[in-house]
C-alpha positions as protocol buffer text, in pm:
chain_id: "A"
residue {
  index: 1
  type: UNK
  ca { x: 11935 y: 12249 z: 8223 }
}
residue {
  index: 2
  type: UNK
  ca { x: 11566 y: 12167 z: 8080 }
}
residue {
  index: 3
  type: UNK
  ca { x: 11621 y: 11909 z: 7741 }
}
residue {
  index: 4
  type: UNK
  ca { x: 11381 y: 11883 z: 7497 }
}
residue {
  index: 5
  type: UNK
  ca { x: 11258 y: 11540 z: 7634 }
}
residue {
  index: 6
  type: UNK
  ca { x: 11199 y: 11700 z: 7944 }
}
residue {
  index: 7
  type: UNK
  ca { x: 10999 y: 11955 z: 7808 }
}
residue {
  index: 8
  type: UNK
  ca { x: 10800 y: 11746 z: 7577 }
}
residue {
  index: 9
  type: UNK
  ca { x: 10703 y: 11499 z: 7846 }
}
residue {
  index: 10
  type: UNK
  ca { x: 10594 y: 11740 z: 8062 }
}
residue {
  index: 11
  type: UNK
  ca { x: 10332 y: 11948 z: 7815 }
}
residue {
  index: 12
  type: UNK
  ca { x: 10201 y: 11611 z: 7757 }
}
residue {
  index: 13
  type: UNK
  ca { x: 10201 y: 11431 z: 8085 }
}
residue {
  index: 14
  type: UNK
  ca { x: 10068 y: 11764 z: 8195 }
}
residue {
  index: 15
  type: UNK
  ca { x: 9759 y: 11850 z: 7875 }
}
residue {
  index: 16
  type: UNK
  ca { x: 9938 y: 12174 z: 7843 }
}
residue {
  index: 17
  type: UNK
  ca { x: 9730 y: 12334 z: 7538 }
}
residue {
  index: 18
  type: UNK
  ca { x: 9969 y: 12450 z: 7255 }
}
residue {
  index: 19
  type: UNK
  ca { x: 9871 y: 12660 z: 6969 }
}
residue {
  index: 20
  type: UNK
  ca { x: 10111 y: 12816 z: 6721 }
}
residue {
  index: 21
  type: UNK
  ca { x: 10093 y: 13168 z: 6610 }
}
residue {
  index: 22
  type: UNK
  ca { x: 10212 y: 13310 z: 6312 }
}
residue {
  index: 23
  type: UNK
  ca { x: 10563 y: 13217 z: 6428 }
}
residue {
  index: 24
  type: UNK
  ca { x: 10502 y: 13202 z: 6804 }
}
residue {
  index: 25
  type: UNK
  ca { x: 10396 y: 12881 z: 7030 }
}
residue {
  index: 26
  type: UNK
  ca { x: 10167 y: 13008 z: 7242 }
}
residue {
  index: 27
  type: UNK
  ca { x: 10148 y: 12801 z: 7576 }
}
residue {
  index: 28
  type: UNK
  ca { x: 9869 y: 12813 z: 7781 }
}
residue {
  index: 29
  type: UNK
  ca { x: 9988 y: 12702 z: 8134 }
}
residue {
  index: 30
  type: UNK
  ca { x: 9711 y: 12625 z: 8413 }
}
residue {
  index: 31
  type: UNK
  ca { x: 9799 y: 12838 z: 8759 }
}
residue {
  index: 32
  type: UNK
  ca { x: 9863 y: 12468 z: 8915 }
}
residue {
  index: 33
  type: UNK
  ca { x: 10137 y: 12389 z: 8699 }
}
residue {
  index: 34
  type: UNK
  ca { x: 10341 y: 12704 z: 8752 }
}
residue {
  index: 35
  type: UNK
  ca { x: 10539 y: 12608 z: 9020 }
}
residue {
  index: 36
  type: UNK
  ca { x: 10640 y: 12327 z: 8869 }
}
residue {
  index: 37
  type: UNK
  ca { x: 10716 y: 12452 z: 8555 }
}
residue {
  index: 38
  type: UNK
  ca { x: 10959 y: 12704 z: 8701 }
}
residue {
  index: 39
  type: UNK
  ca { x: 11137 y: 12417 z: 8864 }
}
residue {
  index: 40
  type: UNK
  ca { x: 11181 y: 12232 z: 8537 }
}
residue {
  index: 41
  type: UNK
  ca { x: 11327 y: 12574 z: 8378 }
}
residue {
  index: 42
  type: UNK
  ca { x: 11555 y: 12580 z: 8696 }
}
residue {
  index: 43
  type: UNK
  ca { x: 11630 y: 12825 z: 8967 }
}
residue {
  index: 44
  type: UNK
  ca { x: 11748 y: 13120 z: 8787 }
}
residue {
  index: 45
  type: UNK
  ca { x: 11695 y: 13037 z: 8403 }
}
residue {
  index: 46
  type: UNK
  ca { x: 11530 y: 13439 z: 8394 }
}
residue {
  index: 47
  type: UNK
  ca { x: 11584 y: 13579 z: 8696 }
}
residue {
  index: 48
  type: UNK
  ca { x: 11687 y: 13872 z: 8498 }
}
residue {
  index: 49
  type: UNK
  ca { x: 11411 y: 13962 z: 8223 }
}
residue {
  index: 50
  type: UNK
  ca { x: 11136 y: 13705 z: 8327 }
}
residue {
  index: 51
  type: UNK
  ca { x: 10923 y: 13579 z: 8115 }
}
residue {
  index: 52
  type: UNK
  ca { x: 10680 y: 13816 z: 7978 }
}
residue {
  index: 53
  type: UNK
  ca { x: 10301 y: 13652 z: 7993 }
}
residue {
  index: 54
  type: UNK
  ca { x: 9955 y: 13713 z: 8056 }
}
residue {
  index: 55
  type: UNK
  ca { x: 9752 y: 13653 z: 8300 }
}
residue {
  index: 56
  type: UNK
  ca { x: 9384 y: 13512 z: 8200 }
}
residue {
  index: 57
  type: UNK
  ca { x: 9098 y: 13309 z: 8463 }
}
residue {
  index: 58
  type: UNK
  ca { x: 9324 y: 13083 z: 8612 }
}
residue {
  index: 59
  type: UNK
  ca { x: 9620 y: 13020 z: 8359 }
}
residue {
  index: 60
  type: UNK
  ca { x: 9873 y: 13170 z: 8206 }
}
residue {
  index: 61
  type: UNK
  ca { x: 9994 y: 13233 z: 7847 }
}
residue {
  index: 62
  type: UNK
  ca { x: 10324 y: 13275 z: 7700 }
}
residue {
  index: 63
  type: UNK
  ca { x: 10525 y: 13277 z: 7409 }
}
residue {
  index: 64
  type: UNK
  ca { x: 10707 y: 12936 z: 7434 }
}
residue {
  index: 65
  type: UNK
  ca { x: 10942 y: 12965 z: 7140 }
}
residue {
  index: 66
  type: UNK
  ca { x: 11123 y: 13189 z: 7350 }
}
residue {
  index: 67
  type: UNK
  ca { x: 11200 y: 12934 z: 7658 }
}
residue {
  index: 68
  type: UNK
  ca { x: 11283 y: 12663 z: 7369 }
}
residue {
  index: 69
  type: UNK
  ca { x: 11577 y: 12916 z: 7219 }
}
residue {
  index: 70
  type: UNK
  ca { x: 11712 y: 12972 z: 7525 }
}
residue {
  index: 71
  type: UNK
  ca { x: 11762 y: 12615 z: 7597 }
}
residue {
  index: 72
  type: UNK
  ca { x: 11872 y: 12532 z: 7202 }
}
residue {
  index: 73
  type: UNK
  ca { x: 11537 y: 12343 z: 7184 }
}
residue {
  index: 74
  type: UNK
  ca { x: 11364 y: 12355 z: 6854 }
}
residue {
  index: 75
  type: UNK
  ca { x: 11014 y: 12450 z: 6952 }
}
residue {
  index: 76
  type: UNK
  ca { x: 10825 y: 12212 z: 6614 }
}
residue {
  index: 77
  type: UNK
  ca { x: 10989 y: 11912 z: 6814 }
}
residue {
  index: 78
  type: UNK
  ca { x: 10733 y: 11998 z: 7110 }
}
residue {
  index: 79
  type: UNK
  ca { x: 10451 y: 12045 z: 6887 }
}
residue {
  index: 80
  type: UNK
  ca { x: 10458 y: 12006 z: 6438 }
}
residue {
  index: 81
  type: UNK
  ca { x: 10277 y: 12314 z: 6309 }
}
residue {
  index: 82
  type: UNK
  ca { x: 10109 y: 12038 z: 6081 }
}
residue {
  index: 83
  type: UNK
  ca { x: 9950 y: 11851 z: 6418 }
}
residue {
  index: 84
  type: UNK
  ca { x: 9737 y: 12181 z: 6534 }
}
């Protein structure tokens, strides 16, 4: 299961761009880092809904407040809405 650490260290090792939204972090994931993004989230972490996205020139965006509930991670940990 993905921690919070885990999670944090990879948007940064990674310059994932975060931006909040009203009360939605938006992550904007390059195509690259898909795969492994999926592995950090695990094998079959939403094999059932997915995660709904959208598909822009060569990334991906996504509400990431959703992925940090589902693994009891509080998403202002992985980015402050004071820092953006």
């Amino acid at each position: 299961m993905m921690t919070e650490l885990q999670l944090y260290k990879f948007i940064k090792n990674n310059n994932v761009s975060l931006r909040w939204y009203e009360d939605q972090l938006l992550c904007f994931l390059d195509g690259w880092l898909i795969c492994e993004f999926c592995q950090l989230l695990g094998p079959t972490s939403f094999d059932d809904d997915g995660i709904p996205c959208h598909l822009k020139d060569r990334y991906i965006t996504f509400n990431l407040s959703e992925v940090c509930d589902s693994y009891g991670i509080e998403p202002e940990n992985i980015l402050s809405k004071e820092e953006q």
